[in-house]
C-alpha positions as CSV (number, residue, x, y, z in Angstrom):
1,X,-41.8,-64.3,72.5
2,X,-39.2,-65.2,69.4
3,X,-36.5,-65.1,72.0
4,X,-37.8,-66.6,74.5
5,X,-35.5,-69.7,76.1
6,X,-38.1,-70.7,78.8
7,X,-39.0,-69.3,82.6
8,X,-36.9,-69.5,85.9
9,X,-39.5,-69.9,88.6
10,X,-37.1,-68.9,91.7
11,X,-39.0,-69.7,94.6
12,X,-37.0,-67.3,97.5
13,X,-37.4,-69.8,100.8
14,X,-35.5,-68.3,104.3
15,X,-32.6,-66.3,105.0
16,X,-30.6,-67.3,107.9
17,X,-28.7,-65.5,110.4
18,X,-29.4,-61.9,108.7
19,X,-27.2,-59.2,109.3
20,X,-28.9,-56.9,111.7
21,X,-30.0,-53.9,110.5
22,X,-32.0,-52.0,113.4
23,X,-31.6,-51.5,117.0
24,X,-31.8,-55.9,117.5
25,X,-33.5,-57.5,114.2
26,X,-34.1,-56.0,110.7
27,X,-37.5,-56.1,107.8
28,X,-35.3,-57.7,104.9
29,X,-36.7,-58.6,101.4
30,X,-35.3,-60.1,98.7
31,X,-34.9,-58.3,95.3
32,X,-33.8,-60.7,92.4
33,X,-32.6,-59.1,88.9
34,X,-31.3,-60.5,85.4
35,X,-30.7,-57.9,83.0
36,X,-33.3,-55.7,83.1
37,X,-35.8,-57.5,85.2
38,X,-35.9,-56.9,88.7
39,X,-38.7,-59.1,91.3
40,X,-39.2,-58.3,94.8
41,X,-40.4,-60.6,97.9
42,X,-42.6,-59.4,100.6
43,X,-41.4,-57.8,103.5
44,X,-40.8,-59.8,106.5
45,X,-40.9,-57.8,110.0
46,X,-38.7,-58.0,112.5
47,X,-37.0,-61.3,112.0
48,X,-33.1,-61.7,110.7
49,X,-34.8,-65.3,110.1
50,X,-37.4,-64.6,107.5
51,X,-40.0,-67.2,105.8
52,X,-40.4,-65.8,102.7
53,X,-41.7,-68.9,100.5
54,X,-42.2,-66.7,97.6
55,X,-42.1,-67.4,94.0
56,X,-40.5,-64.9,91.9
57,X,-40.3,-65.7,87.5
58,X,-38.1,-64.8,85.4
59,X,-38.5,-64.7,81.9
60,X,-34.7,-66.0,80.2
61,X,-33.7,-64.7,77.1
62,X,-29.7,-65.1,77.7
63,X,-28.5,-68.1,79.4
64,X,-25.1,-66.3,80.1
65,X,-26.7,-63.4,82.1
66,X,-26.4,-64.2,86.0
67,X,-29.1,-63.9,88.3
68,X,-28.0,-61.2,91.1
69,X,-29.7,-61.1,94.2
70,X,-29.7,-58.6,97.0
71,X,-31.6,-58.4,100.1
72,X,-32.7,-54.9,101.9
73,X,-33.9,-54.1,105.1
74,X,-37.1,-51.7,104.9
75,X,-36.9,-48.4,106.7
76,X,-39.8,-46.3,107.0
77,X,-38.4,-42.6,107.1
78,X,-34.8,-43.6,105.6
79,X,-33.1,-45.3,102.4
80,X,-33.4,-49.4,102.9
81,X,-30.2,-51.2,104.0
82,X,-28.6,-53.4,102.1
83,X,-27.9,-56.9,103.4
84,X,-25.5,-58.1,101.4
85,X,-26.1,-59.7,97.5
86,X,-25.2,-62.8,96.2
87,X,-25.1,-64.1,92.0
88,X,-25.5,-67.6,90.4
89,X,-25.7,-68.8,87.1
90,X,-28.4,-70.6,85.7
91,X,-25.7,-73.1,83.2
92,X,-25.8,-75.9,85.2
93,X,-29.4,-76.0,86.0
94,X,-30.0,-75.4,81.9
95,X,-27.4,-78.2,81.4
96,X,-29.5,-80.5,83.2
97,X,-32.9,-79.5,81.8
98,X,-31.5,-80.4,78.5
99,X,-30.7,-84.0,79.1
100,X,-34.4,-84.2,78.4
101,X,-34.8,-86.9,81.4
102,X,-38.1,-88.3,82.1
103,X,-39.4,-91.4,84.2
104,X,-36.9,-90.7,86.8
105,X,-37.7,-91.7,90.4
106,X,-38.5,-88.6,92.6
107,X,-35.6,-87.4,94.4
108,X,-32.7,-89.1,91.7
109,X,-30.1,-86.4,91.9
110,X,-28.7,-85.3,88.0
111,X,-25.5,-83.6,89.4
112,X,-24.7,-81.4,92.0
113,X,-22.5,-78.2,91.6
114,X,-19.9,-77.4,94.5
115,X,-18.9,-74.2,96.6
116,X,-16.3,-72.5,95.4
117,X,-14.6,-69.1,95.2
118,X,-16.4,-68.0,91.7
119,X,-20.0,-69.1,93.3
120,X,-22.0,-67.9,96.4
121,X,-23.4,-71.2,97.2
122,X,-22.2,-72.0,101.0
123,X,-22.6,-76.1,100.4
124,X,-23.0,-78.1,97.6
125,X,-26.3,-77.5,95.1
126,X,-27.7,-80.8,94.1
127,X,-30.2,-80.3,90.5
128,X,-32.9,-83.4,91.5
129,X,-35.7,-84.8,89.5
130,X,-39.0,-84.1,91.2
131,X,-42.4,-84.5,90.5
132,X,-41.5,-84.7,86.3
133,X,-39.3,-81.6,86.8
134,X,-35.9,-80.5,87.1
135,X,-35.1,-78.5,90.0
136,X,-32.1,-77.1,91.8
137,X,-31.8,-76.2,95.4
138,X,-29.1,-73.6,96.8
139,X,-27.9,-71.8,99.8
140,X,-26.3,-69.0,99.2
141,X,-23.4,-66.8,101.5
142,X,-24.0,-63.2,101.1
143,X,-21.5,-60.8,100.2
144,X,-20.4,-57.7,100.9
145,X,-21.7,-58.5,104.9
146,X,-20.5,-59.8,108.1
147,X,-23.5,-62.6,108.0
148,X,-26.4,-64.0,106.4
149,X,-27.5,-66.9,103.7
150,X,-30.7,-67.0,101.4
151,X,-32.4,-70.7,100.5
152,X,-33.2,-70.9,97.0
153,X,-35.4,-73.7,94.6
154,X,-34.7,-72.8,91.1
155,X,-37.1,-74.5,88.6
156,X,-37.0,-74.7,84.8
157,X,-40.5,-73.8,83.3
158,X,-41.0,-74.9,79.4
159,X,-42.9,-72.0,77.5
160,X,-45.0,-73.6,74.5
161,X,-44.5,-71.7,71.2
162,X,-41.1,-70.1,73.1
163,X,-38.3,-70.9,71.4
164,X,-36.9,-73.2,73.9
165,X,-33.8,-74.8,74.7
């Protein structure tokens, strides 16, 4: 708990336009890992559009560590497909949390990070103030694929008696 920075509540939304991965759709889920933690979403049959609206936690330790992100199609009698991964850094998000803003109106966007060639995001990643909290929505191109983008909310969570930011 001494080196504890805070939680990263990731809450996995969609994915759009999936690779296909079967005969015409695929099962994907999301696996998320930082170091040596590793979260999984549910399984979502037969849809390269998946509704996942999971939340996924990470406990931060290193602010430097990226957060990678892969998603699988489940097979039954083989190895699960990979399709495609994507990684983002947390920096900005962190950046933002620190500002230690309060009595913003909802929806008052802090800063916004853009698309570029050393980020996965696909459009620009606006870090709002919502409901008291700092949160940071994403869409994210997967690599290593010939298709396919995750929606992301990343949300700062303060750990009392955590060492904090």
């Amino acid at each position: 708990m001494e080196n504890l920075l805070g939680l990263l509540r990731i809450h996995v939304q969609r994915g759009v336009n999936l690779a296909v991965r079967d005969v015409l759709t695929g099962d994907p889920y999301v696996v998320i890992r930082m170091g040596k933690q590793k979260l999984k979403t549910r399984v979502i049959k037969k849809n390269v559009n998946p509704e996942w609206n999971d939340d996924l936690t990470l406990s931060i330790v290193d602010l430097s560590l990226p957060v990678k992100l892969t998603v699988y199609d489940r097979d039954t009698f083989s190895l699960d497909d990979k399709m495609g991964d994507a990684e983002f850094e947390i920096g900005p998000l962190v950046n933002a949390v620190k500002m230690r803003l309060e009595g913003l109106p909802n929806g008052t966007i802090i800063t916004k990070v853009q698309p570029s060639r050393e980020n996965c995001l696909s459009q620009e990643s606006c870090i709002i103030w919502n409901n008291g909290k700092v949160v940071q929505d994403m869409f994210l191109r997967l690599r290593n694929v010939e298709t396919g983008e995750v929606e992301l909310q990343l949300e700062w969570i303060h750990v009392p008696g955590s060492r904090g930011l």
